[in-house]
C-alpha positions as CSV (number, residue, x, y, z in Angstrom):
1,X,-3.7,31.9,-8.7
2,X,-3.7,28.1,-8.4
3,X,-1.7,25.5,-11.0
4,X,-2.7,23.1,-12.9
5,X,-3.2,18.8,-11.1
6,X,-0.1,18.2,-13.0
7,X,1.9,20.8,-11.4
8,X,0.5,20.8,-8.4
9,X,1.2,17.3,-7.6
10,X,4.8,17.4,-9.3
11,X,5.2,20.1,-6.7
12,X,3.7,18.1,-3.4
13,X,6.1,15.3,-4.8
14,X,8.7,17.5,-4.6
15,X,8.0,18.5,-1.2
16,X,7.1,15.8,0.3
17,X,10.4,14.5,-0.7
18,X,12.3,16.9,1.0
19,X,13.4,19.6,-1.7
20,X,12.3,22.6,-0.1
21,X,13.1,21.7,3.2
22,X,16.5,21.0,2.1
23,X,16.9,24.7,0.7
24,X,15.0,24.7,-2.6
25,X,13.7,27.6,-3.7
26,X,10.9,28.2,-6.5
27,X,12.3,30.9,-8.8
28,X,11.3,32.2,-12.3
29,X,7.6,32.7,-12.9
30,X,6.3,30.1,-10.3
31,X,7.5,32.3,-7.8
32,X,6.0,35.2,-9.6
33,X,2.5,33.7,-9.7
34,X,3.0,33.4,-5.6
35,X,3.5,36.7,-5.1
36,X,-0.2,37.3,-5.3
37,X,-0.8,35.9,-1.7
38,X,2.3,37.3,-0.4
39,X,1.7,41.0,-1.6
40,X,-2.2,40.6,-2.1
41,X,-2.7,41.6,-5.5
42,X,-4.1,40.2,-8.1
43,X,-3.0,39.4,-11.9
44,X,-4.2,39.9,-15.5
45,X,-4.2,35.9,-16.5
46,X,-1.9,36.9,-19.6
47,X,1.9,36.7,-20.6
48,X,3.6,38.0,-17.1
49,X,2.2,34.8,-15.2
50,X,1.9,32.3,-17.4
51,X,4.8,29.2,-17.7
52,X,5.2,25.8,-18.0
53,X,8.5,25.2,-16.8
54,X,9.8,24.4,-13.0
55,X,12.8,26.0,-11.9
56,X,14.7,25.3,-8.6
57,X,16.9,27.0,-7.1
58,X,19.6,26.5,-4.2
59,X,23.3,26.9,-2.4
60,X,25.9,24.7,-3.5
61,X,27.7,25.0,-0.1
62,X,23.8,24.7,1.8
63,X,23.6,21.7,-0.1
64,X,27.0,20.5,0.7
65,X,26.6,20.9,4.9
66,X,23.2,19.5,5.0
67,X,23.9,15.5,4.8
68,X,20.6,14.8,4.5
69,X,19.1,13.6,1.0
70,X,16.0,14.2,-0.5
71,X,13.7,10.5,-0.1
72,X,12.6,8.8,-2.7
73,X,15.6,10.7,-4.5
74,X,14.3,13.0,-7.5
75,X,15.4,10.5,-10.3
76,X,12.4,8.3,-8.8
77,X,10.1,11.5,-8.3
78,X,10.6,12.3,-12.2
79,X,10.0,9.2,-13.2
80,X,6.8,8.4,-11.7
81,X,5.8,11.9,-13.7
82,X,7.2,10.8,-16.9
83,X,10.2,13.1,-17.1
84,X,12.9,11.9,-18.4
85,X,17.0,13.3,-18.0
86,X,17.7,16.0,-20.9
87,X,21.3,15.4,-21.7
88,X,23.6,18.3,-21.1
89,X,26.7,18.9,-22.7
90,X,28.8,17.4,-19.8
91,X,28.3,13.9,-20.4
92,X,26.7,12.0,-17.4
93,X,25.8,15.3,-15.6
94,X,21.6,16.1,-15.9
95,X,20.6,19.0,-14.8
96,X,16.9,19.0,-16.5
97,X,14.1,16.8,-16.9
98,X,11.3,16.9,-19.5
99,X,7.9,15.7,-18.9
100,X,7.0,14.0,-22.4
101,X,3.2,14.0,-22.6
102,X,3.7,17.7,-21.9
103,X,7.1,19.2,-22.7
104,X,6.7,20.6,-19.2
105,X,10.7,21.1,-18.1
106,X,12.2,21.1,-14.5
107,X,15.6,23.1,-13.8
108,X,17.8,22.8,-10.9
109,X,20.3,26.4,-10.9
110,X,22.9,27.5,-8.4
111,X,25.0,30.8,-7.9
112,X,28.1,30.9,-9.5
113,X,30.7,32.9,-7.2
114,X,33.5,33.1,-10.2
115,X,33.8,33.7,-14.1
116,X,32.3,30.3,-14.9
117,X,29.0,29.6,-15.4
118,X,28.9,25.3,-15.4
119,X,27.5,22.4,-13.7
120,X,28.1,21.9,-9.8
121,X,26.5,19.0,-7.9
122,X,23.8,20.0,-5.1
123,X,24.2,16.2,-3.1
124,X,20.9,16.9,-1.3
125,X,19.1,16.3,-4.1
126,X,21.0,14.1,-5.8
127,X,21.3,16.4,-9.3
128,X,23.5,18.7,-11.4
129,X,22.6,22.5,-11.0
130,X,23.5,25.2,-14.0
131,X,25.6,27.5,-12.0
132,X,24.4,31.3,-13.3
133,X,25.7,34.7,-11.9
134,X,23.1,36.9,-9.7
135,X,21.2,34.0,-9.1
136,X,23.0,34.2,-4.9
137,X,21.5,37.8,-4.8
138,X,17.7,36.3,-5.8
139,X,17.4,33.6,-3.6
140,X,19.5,34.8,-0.2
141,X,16.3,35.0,2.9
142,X,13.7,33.3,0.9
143,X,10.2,33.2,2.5
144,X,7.7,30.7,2.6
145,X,4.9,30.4,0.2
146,X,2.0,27.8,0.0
147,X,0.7,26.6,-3.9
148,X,-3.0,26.1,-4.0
149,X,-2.9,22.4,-4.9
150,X,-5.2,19.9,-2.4
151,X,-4.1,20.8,1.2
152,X,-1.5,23.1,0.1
153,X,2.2,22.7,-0.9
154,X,4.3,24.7,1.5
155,X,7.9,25.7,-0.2
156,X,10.1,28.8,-0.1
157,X,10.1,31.8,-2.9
158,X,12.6,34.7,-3.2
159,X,11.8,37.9,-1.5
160,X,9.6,39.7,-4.0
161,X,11.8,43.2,-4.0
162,X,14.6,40.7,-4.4
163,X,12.6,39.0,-7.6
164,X,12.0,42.0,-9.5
165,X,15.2,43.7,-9.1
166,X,16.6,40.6,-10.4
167,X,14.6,40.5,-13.1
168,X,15.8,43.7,-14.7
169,X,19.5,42.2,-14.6
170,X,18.5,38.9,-16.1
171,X,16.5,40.9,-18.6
172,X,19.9,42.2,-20.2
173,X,21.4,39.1,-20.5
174,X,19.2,37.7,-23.0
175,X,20.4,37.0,-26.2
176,X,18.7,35.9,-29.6
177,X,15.9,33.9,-29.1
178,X,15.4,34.7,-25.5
179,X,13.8,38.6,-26.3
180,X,10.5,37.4,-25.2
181,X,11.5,36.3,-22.1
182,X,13.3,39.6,-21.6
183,X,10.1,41.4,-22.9
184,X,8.5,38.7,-20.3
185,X,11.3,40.2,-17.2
186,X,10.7,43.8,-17.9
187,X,6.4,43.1,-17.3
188,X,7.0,41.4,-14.6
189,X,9.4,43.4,-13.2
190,X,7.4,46.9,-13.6
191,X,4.2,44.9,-12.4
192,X,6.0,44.4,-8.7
193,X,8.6,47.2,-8.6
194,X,4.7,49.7,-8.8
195,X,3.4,47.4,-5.8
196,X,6.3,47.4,-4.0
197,X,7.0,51.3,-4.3
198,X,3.5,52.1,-2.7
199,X,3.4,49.5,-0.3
200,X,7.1,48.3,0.7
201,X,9.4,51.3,-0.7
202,X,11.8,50.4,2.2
203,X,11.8,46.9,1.7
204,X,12.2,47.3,-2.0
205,X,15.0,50.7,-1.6
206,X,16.8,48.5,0.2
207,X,17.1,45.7,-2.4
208,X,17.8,48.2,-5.2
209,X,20.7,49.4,-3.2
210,X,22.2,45.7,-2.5
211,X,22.0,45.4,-6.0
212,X,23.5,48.6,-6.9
213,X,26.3,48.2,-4.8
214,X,27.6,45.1,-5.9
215,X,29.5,46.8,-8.9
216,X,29.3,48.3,-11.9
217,X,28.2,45.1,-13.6
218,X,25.3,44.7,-11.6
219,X,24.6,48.7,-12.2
220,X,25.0,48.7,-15.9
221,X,22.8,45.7,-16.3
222,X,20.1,47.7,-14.6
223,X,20.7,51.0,-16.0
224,X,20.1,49.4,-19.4
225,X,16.9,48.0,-18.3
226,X,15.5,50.8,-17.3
227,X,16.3,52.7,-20.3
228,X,13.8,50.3,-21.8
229,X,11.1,51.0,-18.8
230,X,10.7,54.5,-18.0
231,X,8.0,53.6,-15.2
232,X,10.6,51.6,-13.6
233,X,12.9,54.0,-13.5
234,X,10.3,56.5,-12.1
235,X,9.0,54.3,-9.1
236,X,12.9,53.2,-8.4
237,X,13.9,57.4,-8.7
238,X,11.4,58.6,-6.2
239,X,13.2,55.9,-3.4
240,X,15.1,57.1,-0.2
241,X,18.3,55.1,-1.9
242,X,21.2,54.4,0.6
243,X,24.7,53.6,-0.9
């Protein structure tokens, strides 16, 4: 599944500039959509791969020990794109831009490793990230993934088994107006976890246990989601789990 010019060229800007080399990682449904070449299936064109935001994710600490900068810096990037800095609530500290002929929205996140969930400068690229718990399980040994834009756009993804057990945490910690984007977790989730369990069951036992064993948090968040998803919880039971 390509993307659209737009994208496609945000994304070669991106590259080109350094963020993925620097540690970026394309999460949320971007990396979804990428999982088609990596896994070789193919999707229904309908609610489970469709988006129109970026989001970015990488260490703090990565960030931190690199000493190396993305060039042009991203404020330049954006701007030739027409995005412009959404203010957060921290004042001076952006961690989105907004495209405005499109509404088409970039994110930079980071893992959180304590009970807050704020802002925490990534220096490589020059930008705020919304620290969010979980996110250090999603994007630890990314692989590499190539968008079908021109010559290619080569960047980094999560591990899919990684992705889709993620998603049925993040899927319980939406509130309010966020219940189509849990609806949209639980799809995509069920959608990998049934390719995974016929072709990678170790790869993808092995990420359920991580996950499992990283508290009773982490296992009530997913117990809860599968509640909701009784195919889920069928491909996940019939795995050779290790605790």
């Amino acid at each position: 599944m390509g993307v659209d010019a737009g994208t496609g060229s945000l994304m070669a800007a991106m590259a080109t500039a350094g963020v993925f080399r620097l540690g970026g990682t394309i999460v949320g449904t971007h990396a979804f959509r990428l999982y088609e070449g990596e896994l070789g299936l193919r999707y229904r064109f309908d609610e489970m791969a469709q988006t129109g935001d970026i989001d970015i994710a990488s260490f703090e600490q990565l960030s931190l020990a690199l000493e190396d900068v993305t060039l042009p810096p991203l404020t330049e990037v954006f701007s030739g794109f027409d995005f412009t800095p959404v203010p957060a609530l921290e004042q001076g500290k952006v961690w989105r831009w907004q495209q405005s002929r499109s509404n088409q929205m970039v994110e930079f996140l980071t893992p959180s490793f304590n009970d807050e969930e704020d802002l925490r400068h990534l220096p490589a690229f020059g930008v705020e990230a919304q620290a969010l718990h979980h996110l250090n399980y999603l994007i630890a040994s990314p692989i590499p993934a190539v968008v079908l834009y021109r010559n290619g756009v080569l960047l980094q993804v999560p591990r899919p088994e990684r992705f889709a057990i993620h998603k049925l945490i993040v899927s319980q910690r939406r509130l309010g107006r966020d219940v189509l984007k849990s609806r949209k977790d639980i799809l995509q989730a069920e959608f990998l976890i049934a390719a995974l369990a016929e072709d990678r069951p170790d790869d993808l036992a092995q990420a359920y246990s991580q996950a499992l064993a990283q508290g009773p948090k982490w296992r009530d968040h997913i117990e809860t989601a599968l509640k909701k998803a009784p195919a889920i919880k069928s491909h996940l039971g019939s795995l050779d789990i290790q605790l």
